[in-house]
N, C-alpha and C positions, 0 to 999 in steps of 0.2 A: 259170097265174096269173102275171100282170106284176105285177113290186110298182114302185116309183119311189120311193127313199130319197132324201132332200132333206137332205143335208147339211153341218151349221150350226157345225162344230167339228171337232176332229182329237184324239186320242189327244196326249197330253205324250209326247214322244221318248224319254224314257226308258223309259217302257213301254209303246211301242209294240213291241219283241221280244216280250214276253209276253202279252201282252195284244191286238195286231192296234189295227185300227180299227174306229171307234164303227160304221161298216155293215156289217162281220164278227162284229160282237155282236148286231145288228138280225136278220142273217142266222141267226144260230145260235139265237138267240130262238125261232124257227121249225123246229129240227131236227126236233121230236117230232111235229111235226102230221102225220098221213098225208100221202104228195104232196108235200110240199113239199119234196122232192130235185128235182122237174122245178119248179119255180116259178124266172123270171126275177127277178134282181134288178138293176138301174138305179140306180147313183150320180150325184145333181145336186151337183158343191161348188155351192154356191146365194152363197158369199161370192165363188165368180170369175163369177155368173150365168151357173153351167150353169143351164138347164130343160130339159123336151123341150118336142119338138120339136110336138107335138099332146097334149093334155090326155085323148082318150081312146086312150092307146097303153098307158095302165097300168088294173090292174085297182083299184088301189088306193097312195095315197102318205103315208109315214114318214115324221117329219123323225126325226132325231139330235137332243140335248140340245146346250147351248154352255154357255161361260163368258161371252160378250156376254150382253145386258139389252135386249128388244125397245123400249125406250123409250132407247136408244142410237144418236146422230146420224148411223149409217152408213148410206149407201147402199144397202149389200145387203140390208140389215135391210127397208129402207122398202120393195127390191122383192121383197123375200120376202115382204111383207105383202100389196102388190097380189095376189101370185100368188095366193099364197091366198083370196083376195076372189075372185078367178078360179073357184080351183077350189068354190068356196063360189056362187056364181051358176051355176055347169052341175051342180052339185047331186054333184062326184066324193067317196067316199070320201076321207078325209085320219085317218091318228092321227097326234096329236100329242104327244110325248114331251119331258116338262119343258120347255124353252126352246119347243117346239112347242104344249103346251099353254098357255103365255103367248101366242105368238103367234097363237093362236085368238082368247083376247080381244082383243089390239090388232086384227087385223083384224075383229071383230065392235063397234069401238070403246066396250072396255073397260078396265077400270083393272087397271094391271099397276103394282107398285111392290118395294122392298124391305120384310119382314115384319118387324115389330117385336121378332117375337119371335124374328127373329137365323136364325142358320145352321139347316140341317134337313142331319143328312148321319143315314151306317147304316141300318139298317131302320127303315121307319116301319110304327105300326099301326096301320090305319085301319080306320073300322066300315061298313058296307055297308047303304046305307039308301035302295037302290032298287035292284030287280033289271025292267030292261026286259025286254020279248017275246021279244028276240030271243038274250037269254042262258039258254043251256042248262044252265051250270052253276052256280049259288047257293049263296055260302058269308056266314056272317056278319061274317068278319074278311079284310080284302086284307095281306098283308105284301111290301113292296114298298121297294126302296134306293130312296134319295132322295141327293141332293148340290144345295145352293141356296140362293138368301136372298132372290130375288124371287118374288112369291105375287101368284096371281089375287086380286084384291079385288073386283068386282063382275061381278056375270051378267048377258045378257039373260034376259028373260022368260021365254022356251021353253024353254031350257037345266034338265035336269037334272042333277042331282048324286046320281052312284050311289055314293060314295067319299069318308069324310070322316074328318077327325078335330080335336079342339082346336086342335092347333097348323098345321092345314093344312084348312079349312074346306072347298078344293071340290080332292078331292085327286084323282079321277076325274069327267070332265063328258063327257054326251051333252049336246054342242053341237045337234044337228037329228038328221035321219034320216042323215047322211052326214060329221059330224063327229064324232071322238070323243077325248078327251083326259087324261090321266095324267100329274100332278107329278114323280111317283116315273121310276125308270129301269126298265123288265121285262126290259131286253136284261143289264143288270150282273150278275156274279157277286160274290160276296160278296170274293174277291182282290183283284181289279179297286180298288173301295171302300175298302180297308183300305189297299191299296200308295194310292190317290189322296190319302185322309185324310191320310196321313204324309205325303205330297210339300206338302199343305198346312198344316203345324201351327203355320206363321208365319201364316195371316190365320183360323184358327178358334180360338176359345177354349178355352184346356186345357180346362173341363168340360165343354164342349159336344162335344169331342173324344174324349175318356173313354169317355162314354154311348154317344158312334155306334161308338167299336170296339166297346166292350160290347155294343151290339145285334146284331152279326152273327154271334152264336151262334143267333139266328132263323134258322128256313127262311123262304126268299121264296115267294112265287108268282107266280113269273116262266111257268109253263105254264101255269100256271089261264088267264093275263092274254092271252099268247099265245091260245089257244083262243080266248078273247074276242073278242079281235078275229079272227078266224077267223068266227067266230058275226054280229059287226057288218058285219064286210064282204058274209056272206054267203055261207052254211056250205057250198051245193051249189056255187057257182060258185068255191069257195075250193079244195075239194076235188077241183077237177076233173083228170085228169092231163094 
């Protein structure tokens, strides 16, 4: 299996010793699956426009999360959006994670904004209110770290929503047969979150701060999510050695 991680952001310096980089989390996200000790993984920085080289060299492609806002004036943004419109026209596999799952909508010319209702960091719990064909495992609660303040605000049509909650209305979306997308982080450990929170306590509000360290006495399900997409990409050819 090729995977092609597309990524949109870098680890803060300061822990990056403990913590590695956002495609050493994407990679480890993947420990447990059978097989995926022999799976290739491919690093695009997408902000110096790496790509590869051919669109069908990967089996399947990640982004990373960022601190950028897909409706921010940069350059790379705007060709990280084509690309995807790319990979969305030859119909490749894409998850997208947080800042990826925004950039589903912009390339699907959607509304991407900041949420009203402010910061989402810690575990969020979202309720599961569509389980597609091709998910083999169905639970009724997703619990999943989040870090973020812009939120998808409107769908196409075909788009479902298997992942929701109040404060985070489309928190998981099956974009088509070959997009699939998640607000939340499933690469993050609960460390990670907790050291990022504190590095941010000047732009998050004490109580909104509070409640997300408080939430990360939840378990995630960061393998359920992993397997998932195992399942969306395409469980026999995912599997293969």
């Amino acid at each position: 299996m090729n995977v092609a991680i597309l990524q949109c952001d870098e680890v803060m310096a300061k822990l990056q010793p403990e913590f590695g980089q956002y495609q050493d989390m994407i990679q480890g996200m993947f420990s447990d699956i059978p097989g995926s000790s022999k799976w290739s993984f491919d690093c695009f920085d997408c902000r110096e426009g790496q790509y590869p080289d051919a669109l069908d060299l990967y089996d399947f492609y990640i982004t990373t999360g960022s601190k950028s806002s897909v409706y921010d004036d940069d350059p790379w943004i705007k060709q990280l959006i084509d690309f995807i419109q790319r990979l969305d026209t030859a119909g490749k596999k894409l998850i997208g994670i947080c800042f990826g799952h925004q950039l589903i909508a912009a390339a699907c010319q959607e509304m991407v904004a900041k949420s009203d209702r402010g910061w989402g960091v810690g575990v969020s719990t979202n309720r599961v209110i569509a389980t597609p064909g091709w998910m083999s495992e169905k639970v009724d609660e997703l619990h999943i770290i989040v870090s973020h303040q812009d939120q998808v605000l409107t769908l196409p049509s075909q788009a479902t929503v298997i992942a929701q909650s109040d404060f985070c209305p489309y928190f998981v979306v099956q974009w088509n047969d070959h997009f699939l997308s998640i607000q939340g982080h499933p690469e993050w450990a609960h460390d990670y979150s907790r050291a990022l929170m504190n590095k941010r306590r000047a732009i998050i509000p004490p109580e909104r701060l509070s409640s997300g360290l408080d939430s990360l006495r939840i378990a995630t399900d960061n393998r359920l999510f992993a397997r998932w997409i195992v399942d969306f990409v395409g469980r026999a050819s995912a599997l293969q050695a």
